[in-house]
DOKOL-745040 format. One record per residue (C-alpha): residue in three letters; chain; y, z, x. Coordinates in nm, 2 decimals, padded with zeros to 4 digits. Each point is the difference from the previous one (the first is absolute). Layout:
# DOKOL-745040
rec rest: ALA&kette: A&py: Y&pz: Z&px: X
...
***
This chain:
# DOKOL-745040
rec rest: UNK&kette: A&py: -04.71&pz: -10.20&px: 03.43
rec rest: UNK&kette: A&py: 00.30&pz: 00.12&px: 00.18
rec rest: UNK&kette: A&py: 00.35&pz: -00.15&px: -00.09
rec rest: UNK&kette: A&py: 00.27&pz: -00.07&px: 00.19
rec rest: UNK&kette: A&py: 00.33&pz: -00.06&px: -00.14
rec rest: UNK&kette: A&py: 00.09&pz: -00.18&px: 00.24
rec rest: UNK&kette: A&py: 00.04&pz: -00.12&px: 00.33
rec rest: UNK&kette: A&py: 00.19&pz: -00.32&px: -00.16
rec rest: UNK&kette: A&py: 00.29&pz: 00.16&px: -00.18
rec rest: UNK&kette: A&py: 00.12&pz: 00.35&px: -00.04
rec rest: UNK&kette: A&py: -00.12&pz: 00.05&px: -00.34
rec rest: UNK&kette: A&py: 00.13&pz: 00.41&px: -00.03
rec rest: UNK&kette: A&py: 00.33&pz: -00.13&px: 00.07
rec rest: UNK&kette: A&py: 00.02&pz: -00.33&px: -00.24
rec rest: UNK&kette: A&py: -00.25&pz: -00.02&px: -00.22
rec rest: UNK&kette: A&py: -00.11&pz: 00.33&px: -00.11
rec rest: UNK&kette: A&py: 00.05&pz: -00.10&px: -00.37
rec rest: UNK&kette: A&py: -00.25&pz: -00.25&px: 00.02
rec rest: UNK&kette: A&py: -00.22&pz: 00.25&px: 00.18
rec rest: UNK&kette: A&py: 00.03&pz: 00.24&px: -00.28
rec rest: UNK&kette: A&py: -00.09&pz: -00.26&px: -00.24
rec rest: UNK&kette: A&py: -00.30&pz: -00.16&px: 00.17
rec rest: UNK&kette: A&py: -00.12&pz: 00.36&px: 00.07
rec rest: UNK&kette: A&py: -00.01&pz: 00.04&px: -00.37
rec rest: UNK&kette: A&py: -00.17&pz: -00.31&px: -00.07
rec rest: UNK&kette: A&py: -00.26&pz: 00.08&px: 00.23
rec rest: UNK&kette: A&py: 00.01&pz: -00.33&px: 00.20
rec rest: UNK&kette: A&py: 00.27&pz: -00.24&px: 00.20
rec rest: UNK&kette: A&py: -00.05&pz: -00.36&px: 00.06
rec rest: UNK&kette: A&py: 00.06&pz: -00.13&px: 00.34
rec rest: UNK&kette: A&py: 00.06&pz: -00.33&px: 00.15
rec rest: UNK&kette: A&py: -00.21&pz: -00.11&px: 00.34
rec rest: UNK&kette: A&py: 00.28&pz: -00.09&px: 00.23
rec rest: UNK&kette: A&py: -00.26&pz: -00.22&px: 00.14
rec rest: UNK&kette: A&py: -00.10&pz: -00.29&px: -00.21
rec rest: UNK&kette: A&py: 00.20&pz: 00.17&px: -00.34
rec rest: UNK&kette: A&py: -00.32&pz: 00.11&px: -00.16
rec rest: UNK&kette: A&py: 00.07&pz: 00.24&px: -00.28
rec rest: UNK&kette: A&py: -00.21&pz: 00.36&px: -00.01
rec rest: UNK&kette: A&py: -00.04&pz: 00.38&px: -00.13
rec rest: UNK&kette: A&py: 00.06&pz: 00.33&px: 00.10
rec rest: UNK&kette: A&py: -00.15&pz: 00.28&px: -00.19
rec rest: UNK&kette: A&py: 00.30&pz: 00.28&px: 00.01
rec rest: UNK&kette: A&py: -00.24&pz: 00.20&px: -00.27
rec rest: UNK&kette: A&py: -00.17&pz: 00.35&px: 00.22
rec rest: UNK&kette: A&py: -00.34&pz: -00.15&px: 00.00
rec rest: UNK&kette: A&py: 00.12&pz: -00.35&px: 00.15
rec rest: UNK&kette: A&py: 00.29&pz: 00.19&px: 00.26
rec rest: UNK&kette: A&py: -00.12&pz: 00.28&px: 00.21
rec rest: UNK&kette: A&py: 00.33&pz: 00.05&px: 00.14
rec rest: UNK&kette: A&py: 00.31&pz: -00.15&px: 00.10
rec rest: UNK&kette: A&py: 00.24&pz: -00.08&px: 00.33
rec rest: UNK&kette: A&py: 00.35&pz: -00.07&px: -00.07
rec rest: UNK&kette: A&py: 00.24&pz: -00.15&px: 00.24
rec rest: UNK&kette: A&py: 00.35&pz: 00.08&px: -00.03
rec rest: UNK&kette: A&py: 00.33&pz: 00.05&px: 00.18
rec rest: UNK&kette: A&py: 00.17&pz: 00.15&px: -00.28
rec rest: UNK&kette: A&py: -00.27&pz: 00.26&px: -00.25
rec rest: UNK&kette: A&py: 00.27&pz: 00.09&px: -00.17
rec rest: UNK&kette: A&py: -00.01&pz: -00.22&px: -00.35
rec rest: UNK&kette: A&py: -00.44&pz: 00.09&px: 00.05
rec rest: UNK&kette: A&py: 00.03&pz: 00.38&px: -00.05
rec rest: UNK&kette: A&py: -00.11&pz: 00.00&px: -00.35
rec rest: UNK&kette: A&py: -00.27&pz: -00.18&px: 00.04
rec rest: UNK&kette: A&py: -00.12&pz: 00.17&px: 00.31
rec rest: UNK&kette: A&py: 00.05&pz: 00.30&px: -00.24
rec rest: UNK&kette: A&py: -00.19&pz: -00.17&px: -00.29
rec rest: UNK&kette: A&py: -00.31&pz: -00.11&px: 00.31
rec rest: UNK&kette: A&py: -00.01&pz: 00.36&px: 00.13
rec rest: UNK&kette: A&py: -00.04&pz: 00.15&px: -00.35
rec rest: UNK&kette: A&py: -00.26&pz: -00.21&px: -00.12
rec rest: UNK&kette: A&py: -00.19&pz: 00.06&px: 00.34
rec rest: UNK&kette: A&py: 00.03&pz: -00.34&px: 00.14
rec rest: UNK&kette: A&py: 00.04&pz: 00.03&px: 00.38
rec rest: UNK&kette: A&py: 00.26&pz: -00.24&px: 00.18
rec rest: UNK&kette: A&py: 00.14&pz: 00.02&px: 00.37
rec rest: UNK&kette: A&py: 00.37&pz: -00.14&px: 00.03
rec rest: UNK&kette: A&py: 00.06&pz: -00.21&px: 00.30
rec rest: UNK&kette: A&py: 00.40&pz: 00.06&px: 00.09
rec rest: UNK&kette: A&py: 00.17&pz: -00.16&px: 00.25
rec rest: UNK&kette: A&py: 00.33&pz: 00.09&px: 00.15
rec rest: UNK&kette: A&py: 00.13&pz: -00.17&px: 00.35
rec rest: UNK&kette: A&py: 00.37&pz: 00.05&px: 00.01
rec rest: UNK&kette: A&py: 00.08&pz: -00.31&px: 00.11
rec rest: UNK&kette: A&py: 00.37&pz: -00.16&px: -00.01
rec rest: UNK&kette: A&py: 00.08&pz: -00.15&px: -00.35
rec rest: UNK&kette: A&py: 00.01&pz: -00.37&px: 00.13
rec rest: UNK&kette: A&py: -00.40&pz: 00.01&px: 00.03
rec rest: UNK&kette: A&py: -00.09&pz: 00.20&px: -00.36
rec rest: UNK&kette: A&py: 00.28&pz: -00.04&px: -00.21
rec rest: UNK&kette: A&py: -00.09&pz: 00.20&px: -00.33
rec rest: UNK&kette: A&py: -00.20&pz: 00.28&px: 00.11
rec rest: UNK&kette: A&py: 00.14&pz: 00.34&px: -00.10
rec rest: UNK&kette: A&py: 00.14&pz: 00.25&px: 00.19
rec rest: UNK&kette: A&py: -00.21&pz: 00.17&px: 00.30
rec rest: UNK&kette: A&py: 00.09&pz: 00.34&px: -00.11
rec rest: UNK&kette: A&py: -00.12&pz: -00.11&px: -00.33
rec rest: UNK&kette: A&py: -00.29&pz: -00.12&px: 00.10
rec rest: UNK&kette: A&py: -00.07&pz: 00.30&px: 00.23
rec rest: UNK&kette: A&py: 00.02&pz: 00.22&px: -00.33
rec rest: UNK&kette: A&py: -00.22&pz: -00.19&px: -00.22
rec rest: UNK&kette: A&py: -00.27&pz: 00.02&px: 00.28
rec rest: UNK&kette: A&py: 00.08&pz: 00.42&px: -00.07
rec rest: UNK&kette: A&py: -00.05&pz: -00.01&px: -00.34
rec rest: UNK&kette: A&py: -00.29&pz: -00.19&px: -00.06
rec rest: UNK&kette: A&py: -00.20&pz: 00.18&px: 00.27
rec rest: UNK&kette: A&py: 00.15&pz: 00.34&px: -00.17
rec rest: UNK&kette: A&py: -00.09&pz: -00.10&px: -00.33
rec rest: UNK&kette: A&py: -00.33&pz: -00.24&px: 00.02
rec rest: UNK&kette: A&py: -00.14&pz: 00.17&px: 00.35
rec rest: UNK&kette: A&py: 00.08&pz: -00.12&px: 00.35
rec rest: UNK&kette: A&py: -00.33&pz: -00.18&px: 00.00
rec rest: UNK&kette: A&py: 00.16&pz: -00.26&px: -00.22
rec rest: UNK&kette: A&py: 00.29&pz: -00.15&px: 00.21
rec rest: UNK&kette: A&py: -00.06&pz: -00.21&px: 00.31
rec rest: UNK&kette: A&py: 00.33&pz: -00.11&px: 00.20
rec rest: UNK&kette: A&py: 00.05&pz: -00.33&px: 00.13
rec rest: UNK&kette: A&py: 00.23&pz: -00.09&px: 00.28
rec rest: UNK&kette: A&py: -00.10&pz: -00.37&px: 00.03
rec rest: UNK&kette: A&py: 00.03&pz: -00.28&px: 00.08
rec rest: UNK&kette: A&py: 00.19&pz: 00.11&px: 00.36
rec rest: UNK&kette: A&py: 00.21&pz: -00.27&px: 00.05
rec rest: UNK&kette: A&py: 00.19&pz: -00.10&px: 00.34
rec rest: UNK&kette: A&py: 00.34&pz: -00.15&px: -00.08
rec rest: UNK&kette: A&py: 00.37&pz: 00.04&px: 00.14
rec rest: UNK&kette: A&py: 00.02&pz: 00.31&px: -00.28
rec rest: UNK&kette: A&py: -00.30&pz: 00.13&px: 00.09
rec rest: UNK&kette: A&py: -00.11&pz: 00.05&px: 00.39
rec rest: UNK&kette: A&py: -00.29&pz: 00.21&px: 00.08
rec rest: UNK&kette: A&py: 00.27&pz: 00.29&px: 00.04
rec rest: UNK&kette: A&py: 00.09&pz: -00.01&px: -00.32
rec rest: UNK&kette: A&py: -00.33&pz: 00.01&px: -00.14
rec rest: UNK&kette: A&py: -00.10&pz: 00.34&px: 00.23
rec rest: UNK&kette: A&py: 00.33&pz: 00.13&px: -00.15
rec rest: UNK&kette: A&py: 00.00&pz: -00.08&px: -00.32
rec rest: UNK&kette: A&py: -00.40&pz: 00.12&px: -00.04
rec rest: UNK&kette: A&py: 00.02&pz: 00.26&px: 00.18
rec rest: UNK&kette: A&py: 00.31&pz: 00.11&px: -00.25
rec rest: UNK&kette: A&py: -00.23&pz: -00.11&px: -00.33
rec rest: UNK&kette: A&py: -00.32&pz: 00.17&px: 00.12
rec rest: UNK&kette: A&py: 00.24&pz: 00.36&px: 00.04
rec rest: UNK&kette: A&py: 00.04&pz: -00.04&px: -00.36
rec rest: UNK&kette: A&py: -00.30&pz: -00.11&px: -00.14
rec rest: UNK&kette: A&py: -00.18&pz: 00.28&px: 00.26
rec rest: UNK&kette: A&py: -00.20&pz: 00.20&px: -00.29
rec rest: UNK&kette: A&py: 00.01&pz: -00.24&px: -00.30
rec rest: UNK&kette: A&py: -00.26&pz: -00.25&px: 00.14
rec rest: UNK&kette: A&py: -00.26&pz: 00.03&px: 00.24
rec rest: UNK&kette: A&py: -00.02&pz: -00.43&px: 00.11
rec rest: UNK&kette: A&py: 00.23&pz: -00.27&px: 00.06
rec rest: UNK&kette: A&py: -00.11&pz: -00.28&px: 00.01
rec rest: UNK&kette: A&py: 00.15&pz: -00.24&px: 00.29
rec rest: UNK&kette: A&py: -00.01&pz: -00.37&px: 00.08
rec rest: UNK&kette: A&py: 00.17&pz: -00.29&px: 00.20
rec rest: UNK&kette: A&py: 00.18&pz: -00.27&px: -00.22
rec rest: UNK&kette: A&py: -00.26&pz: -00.33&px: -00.03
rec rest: UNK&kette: A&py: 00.23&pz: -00.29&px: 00.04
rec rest: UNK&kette: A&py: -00.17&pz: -00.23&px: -00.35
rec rest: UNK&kette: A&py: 00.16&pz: -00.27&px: -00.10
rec rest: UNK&kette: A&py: 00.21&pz: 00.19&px: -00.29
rec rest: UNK&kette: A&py: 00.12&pz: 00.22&px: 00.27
rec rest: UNK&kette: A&py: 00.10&pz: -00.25&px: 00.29
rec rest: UNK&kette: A&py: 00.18&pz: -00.19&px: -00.25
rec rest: UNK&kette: A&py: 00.22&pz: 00.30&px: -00.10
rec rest: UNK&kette: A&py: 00.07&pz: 00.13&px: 00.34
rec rest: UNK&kette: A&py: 00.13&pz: -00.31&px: 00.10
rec rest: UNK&kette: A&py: 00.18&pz: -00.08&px: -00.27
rec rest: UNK&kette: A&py: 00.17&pz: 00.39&px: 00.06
rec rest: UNK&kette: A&py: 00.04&pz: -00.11&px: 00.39
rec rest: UNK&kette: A&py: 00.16&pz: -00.36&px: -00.10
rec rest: UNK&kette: A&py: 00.19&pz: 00.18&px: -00.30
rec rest: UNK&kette: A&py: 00.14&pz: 00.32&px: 00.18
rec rest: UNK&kette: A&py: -00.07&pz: -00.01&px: 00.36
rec rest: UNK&kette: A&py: -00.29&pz: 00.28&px: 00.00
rec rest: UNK&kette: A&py: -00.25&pz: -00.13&px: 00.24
rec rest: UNK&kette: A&py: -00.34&pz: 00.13&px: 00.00
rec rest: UNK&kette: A&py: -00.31&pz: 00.00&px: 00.20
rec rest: UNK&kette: A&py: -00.43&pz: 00.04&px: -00.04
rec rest: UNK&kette: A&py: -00.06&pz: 00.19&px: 00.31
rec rest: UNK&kette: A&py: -00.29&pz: -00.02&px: 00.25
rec rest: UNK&kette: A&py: -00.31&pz: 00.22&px: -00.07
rec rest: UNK&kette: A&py: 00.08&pz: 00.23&px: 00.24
rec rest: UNK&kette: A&py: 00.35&pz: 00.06&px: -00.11
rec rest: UNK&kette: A&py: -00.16&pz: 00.05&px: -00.35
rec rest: UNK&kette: A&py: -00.22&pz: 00.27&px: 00.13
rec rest: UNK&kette: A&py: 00.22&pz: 00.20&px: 00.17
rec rest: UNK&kette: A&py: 00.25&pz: 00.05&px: -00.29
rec rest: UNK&kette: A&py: -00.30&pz: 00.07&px: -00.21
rec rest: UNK&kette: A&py: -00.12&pz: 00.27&px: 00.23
rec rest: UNK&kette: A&py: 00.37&pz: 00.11&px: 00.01
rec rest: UNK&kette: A&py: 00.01&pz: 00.05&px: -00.35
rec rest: UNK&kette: A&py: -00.39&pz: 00.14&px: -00.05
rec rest: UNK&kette: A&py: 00.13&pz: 00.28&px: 00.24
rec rest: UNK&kette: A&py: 00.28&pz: 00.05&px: -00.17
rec rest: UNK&kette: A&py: -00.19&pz: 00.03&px: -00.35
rec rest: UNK&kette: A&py: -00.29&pz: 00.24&px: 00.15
rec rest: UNK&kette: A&py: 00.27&pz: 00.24&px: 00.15
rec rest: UNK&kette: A&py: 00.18&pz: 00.04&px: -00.38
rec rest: UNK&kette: A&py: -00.41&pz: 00.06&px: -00.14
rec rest: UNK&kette: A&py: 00.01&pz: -00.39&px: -00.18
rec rest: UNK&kette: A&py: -00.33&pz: -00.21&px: 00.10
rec rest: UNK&kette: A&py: 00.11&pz: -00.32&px: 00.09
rec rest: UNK&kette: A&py: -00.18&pz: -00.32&px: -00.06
rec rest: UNK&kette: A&py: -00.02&pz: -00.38&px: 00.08
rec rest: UNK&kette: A&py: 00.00&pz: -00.26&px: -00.28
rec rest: UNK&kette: A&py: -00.25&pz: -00.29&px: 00.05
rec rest: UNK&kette: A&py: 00.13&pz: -00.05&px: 00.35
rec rest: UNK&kette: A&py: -00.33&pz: 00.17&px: 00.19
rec rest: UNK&kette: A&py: 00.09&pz: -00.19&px: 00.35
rec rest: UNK&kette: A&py: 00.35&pz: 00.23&px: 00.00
rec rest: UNK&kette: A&py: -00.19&pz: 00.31&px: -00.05
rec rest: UNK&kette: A&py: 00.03&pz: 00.26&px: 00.29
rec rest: UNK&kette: A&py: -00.12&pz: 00.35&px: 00.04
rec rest: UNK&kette: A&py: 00.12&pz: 00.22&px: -00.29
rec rest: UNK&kette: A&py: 00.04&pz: -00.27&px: -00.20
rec rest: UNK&kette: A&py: -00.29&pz: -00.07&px: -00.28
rec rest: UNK&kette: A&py: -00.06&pz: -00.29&px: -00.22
rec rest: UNK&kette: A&py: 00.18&pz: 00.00&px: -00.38
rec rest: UNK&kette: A&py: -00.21&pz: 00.03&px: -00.29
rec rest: UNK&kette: A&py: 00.26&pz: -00.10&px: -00.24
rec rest: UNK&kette: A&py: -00.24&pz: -00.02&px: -00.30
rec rest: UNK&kette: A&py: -00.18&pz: 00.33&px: 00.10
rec rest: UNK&kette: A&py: -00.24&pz: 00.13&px: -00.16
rec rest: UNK&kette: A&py: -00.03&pz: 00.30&px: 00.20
rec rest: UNK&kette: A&py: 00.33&pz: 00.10&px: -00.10
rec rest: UNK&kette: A&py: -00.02&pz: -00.10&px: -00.36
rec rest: UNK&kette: A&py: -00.38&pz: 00.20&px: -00.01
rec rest: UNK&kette: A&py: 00.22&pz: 00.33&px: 00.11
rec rest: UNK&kette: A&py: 00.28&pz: -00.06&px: -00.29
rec rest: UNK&kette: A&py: -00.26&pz: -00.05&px: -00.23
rec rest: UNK&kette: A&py: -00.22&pz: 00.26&px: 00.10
rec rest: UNK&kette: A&py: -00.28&pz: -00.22&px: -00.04
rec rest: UNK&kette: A&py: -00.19&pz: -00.33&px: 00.19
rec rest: UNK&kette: A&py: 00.25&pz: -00.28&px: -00.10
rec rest: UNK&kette: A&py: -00.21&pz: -00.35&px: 00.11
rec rest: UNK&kette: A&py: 00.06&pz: -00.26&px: 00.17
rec rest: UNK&kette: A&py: -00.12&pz: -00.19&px: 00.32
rec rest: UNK&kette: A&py: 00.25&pz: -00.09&px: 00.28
rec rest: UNK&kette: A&py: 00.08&pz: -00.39&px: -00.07
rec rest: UNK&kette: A&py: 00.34&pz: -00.04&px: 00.19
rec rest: UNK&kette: A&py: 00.26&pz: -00.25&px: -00.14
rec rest: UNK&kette: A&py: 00.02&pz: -00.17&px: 00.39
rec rest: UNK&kette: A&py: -00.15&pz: 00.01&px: 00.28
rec rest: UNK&kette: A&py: 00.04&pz: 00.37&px: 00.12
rec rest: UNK&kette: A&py: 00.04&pz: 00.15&px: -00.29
rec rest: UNK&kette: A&py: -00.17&pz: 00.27&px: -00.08
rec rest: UNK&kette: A&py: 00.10&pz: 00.06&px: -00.35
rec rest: UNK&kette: A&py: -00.26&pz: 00.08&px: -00.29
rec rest: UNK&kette: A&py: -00.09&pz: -00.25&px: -00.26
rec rest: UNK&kette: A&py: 00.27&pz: -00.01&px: -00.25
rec rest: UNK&kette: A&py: 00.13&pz: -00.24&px: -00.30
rec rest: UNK&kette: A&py: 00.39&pz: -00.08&px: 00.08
rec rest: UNK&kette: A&py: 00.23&pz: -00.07&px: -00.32
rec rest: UNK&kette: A&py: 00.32&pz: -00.10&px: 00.12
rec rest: UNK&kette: A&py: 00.20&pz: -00.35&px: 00.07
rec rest: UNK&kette: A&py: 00.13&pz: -00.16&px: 00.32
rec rest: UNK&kette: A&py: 00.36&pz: -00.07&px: 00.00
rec rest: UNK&kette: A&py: 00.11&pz: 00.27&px: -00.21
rec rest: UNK&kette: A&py: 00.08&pz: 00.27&px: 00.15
rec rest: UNK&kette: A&py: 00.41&pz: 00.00&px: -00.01
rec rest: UNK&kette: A&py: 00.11&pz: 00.28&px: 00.26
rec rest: UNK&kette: A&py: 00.09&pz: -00.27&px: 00.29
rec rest: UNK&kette: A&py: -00.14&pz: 00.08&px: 00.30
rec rest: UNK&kette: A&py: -00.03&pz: -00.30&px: 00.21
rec rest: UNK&kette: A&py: -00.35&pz: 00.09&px: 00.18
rec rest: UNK&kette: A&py: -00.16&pz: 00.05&px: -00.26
rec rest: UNK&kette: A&py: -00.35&pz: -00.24&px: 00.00
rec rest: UNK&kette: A&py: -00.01&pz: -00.03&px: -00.43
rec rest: UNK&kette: A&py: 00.32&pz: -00.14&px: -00.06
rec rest: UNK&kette: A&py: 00.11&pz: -00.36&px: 00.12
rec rest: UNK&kette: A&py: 00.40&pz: 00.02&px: -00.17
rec rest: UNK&kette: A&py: 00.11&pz: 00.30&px: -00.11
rec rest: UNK&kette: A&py: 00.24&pz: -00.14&px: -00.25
rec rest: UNK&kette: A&py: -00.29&pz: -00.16&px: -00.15
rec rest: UNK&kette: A&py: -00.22&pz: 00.34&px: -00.04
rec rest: UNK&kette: A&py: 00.38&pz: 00.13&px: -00.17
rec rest: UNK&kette: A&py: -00.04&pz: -00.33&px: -00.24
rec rest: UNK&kette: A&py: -00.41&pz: 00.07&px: -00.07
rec rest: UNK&kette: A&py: 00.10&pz: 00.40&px: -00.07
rec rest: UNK&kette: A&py: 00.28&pz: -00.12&px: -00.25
rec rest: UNK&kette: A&py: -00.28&pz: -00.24&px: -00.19
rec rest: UNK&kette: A&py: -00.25&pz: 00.33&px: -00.01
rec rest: UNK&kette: A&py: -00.14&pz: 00.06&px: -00.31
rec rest: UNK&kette: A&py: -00.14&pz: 00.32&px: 00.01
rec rest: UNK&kette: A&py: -00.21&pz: -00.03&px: -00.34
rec rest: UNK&kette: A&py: -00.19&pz: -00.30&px: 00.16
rec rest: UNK&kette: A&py: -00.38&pz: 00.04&px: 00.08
rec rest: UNK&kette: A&py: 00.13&pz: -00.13&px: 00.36
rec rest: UNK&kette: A&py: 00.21&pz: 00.10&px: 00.24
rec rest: UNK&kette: A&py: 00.14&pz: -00.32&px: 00.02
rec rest: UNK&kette: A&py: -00.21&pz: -00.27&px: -00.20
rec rest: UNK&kette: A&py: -00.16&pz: -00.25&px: 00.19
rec rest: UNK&kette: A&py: 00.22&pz: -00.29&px: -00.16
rec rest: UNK&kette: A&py: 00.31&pz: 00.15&px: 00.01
rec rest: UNK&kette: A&py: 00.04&pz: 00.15&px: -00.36
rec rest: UNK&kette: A&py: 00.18&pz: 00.31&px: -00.08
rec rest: UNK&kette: A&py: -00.21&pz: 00.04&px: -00.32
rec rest: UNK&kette: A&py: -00.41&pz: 00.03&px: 00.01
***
């Protein structure tokens, strides 16, 4: 089984201590977000074939990427870095910093391992298509060599999200906007040209009715990519997490609502100061993540 640590909550950036530990017990304990049901994840080599982190800072991880790598355990790193304007991610480091982690992990663990993400594209007052060309085009110049796909997509207004953006529209005045298909599709193709020119592949996220020539579906969970980093057939057949996804089948082990670095699109967090409140309560010696009733202590 692959693992993916996680698309709920940036566990390189926050709880890598908890990681560590779980890793060394050989097994996590997750809570279903739907219906609360409790279950295990084998961490141990035999139960977890490999791993996908999510991050936006790798930093506080680099150890045990290191520790992973010298045991032989293969592991992409999903990274992204947008650039936006403070007022819609408020705690996410430095884009120069960012830039140079990308560097050093493809440097150190192989260029294989480090997939950027510029998503979700968002359309406000900060952010005009212009600004995205601009701003891409400037982030794909430095990341030309160091990864070979970014992986694109158009910001899905969920319930989480809508609530944020307009409270950031009522709250400061930043008005924002979902744009007609076709208006999606053109900036994607912008952008997709713009990769392809610096030698980055660029791929669509779950979103297959926005795809346009030059642009291929993400495998975000990809075992193709995993199978070359591991130099070996990593299984695992393609069971998306929504409609369009064509992501491998994985075991996630993160929370919603945890993830403290602000950014008001973001689909897993419904407050941020409550995911600041949850991070404060983490325990990072409990079997769980965050324990189904609330606990700090397993």
């Amino acid at each position: 089984m692959i693992v993916s640590a996680s698309y709920k909550t940036d566990i390189p950036a926050f709880y890598g201590s908890w990681f560590r530990n779980r890793l060394a017990a050989g097994f996590a304990r997750v809570t279903n977000p739907y219906g609360g049901k409790p279950f295990t994840v084998g961490l141990d080599p035999e139960a977890a074939e490999a791993f996908v982190f999510w991050t936006r800072n790798a930093e506080p991880f680099l150890d045990t990427l290191e520790t992973l790598a010298t045991q032989r355990r293969p592991f992409m790193v999903q990274v992204t870095v947008t650039g936006y304007p403070r007022a819609l991610e408020r705690s996410v480091i430095d884009t120069g910093r960012a830039v140079a982690q990308i560097r050093e992990m493809a440097r150190h663990f192989g260029p294989r391992t480090v997939v950027w993400r510029y998503d979700p594209v968002l359309i406000t007052d900060l952010t005009p298509p212009d600004f995205h060309a601009r701003t891409f085009a400037a982030l794909a110049q430095d990341l030309a060599g160091a990864v070979d796909e970014v992986v694109l997509s158009f910001a899905t207004i969920y319930r989480k999200t809508g609530a944020n953006l307009r409270r950031l529209e009522r709250e400061a005045g930043i008005a924002w906007r979902d744009p007609e298909a076709e208006e999606k599709r053109a900036l994607l193709a912008r952008l997709a040209e713009i990769a392809a020119e610096r030698g980055i592949r660029p791929t669509l996220c779950a979103q297959p009715d926005l795809l346009s020539p030059g642009l291929a579906p993400a495998a975000c969970i990809d075992v193709t990519r995993l199978s070359g980093i591991a130099d070996r057939e990593i299984g695992g057949r393609e069971k998306g997490n929504r409609p369009g996804c064509a992501c491998a089948e994985s075991r996630d082990i993160g929370a919603y609502d945890t993830c403290p670095h602000g950014c008001l699109y973001c689909y897993a967090v419904g407050r941020p100061e409550t995911a600041k409140r949850k991070m404060r309560a983490h325990d990072p010696d409990s079997e769980f993540l965050f324990p189904p009733d609330g606990r700090t202590k397993t």
